[in-house]
N, C-alpha and C positions, 0 to 999 in steps of 0.2 A: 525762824523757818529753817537756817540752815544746819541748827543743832538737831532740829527732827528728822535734818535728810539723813544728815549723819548718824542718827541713833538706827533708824530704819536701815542705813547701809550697814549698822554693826549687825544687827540683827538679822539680815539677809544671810552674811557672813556666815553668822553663827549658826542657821539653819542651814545652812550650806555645807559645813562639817559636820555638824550633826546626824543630819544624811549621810554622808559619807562614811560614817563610822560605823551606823547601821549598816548600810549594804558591806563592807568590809567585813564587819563582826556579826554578820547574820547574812552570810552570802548564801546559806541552803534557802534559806527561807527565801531572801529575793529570788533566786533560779528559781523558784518553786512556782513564783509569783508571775513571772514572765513567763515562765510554760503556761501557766494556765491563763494567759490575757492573748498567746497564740491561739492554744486550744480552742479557746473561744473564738478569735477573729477566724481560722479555719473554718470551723463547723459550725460557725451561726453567721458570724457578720459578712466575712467574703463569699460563700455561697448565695448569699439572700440580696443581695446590694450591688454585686460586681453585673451581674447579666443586664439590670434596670440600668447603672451606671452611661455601659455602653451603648446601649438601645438608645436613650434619651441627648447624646449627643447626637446621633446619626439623626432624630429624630429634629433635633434643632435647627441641625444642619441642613436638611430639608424640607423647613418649614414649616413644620408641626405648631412651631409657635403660632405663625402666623393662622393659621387652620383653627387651630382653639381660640384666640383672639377672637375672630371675628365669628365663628358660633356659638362662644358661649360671653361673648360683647354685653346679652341683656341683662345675663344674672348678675356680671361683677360691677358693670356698671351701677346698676339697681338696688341690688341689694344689697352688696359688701363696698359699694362707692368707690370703685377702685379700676383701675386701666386693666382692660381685657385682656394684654400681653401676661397680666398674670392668674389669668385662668390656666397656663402652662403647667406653673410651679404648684399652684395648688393641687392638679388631678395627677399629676407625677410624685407629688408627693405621698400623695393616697396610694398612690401604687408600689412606693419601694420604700419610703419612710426618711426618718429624717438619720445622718442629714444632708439628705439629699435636698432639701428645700433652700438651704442655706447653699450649698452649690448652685442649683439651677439660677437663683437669686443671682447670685454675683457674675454669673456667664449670661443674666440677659439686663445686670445693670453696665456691666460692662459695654453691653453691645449699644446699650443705648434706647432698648427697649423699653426700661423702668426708670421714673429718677428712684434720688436717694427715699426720699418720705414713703413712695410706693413699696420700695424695699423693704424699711423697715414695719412697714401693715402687715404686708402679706407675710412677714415671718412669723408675726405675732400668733395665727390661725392655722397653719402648714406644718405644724411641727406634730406630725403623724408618727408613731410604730409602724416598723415596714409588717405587714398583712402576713407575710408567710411566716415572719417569727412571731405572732400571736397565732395563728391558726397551725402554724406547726409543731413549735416547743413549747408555746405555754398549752397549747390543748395536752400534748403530749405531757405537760408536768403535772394537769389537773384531771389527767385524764376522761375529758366532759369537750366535746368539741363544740357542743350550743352553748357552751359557759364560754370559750375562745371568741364566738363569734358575738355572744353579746357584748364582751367587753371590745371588741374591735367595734361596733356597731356605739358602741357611747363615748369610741376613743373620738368617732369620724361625728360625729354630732357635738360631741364637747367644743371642737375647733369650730362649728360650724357657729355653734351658740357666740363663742369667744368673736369673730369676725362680725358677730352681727350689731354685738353689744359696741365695739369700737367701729362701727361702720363709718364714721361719723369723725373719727380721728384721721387727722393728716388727708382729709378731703381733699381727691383732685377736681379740678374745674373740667366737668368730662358733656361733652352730647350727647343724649342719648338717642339712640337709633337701632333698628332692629338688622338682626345680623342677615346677612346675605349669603349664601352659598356659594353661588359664583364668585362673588367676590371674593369669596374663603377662598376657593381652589385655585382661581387666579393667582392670588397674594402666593400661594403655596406652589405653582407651578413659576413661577416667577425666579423666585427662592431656590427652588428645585435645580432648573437650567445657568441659575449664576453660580451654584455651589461645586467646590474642589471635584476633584476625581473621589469617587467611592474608594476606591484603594487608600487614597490620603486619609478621607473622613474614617475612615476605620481603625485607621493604624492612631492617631490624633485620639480617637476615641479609647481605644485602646490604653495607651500611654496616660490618658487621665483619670483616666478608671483605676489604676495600678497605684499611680501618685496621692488620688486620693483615698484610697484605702490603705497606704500602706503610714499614710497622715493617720486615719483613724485606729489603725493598730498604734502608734505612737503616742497616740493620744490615752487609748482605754490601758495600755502598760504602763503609763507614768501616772496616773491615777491608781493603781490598782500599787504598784511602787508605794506610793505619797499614802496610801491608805494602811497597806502592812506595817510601815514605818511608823506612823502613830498609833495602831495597833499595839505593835513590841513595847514602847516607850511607856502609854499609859495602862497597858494592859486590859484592853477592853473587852467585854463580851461580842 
């Protein structure tokens, strides 16, 4: 065992220079490669992702969780077997794409809303295209806006099929009962009057929206890096 850590750590090593000699000895090509992993977070990913971002904080912050929880309580209970707090992530996610699923996830396992099993269901099914980059640059690249909207309309049913086929997996022990409205807005005015100052929640909001975009800019550059780089080596088409 410890001859294979140690072979794995040469190896690391070795890939580690390796790299490094590329981006050294093929530094146009890397610039080239991070210009265009900005261009792209610019004009596709930060446009489309940052405004949902901050909405859906503010939107936690007052409640909304609770609000969707308890009206749409019968579908997730019932049909995708699974705790209402995560009817949240699911229609947020439909709205601004992934991965933002993977965020909303962790700010309402953290809060205590989901355990861990609920968490990892609901990711299985939420992992959406955000709606305005298939209706907007893939219409625009196929120039056919009902070809954008069918493939979004089989993106949102594909997950829908996926949720239903594992409905079944990591089952909670749930009641079922029929949601209540008042009780919704209760729960949500509740939530509402114990929450920060609106100045805070925005600025907070703000601040995370930035952090986690600027995670996913680091993320689609060092991939896009790691991809050039085997590129030049093996010369690929």
């Amino acid at each position: 065992m410890k001859k294979i850590n140690k072979v794995l750590s040469v190896l690391i090593v070795i890939l580690l220079l390796i790299s490094t000699f590329e981006i050294l000895y093929r530094s146009d090509t890397i610039l080239n490669t991070v210009s265009y992993s900005i261009e792209i977070w610019i004009n596709n990913i930060f446009p489309s992702l940052f405004p949902f971002f901050v909405l859906s904080e503010i939107l936690i912050n007052y409640g909304f969780v609770e609000l969707f929880s308890e009206l749409f309580k019968p579908v997730f209970e019932k049909v995708f077997k699974i705790s209402p707090n995560a009817s949240f992530i699911f229609i947020m996610s439909m709205l601004t794409g992934f991965p933002s699923n993977a965020k909303y996830t962790k700010q309402l396992y953290l809060s205590g809303k989901i355990n861990l099993e609920e968490a990892n269901k609901i990711l299985m099914f939420s992992h959406f295209s955000n709606p305005l980059f298939i209706l907007g640059t893939v219409s625009l690249l196929l120039s056919d806006k009902i070809i954008a909207l069918k493939i979004l309309f089989a993106h949102y049913i594909t997950n829908i099929i996926i949720g239903l086929i594992f409905r079944n997996y990591n089952c909670s022990k749930l009641e079922f009962s029929k949601f209540s409205l008042k009780k919704a807005l209760s729960k949500m005015h509740y939530k509402i009057i114990n929450s920060p100052s609106f100045g805070t929640i925005m600025t907070n909001a703000l601040k995370n929206a930035i952090d986690t975009l600027l995670l996913i800019l680091g993320v689609v550059t060092t991939f896009l890096i790691i991809s050039t780089i085997i590129n030049n080596i093996f010369d690929l088409n």
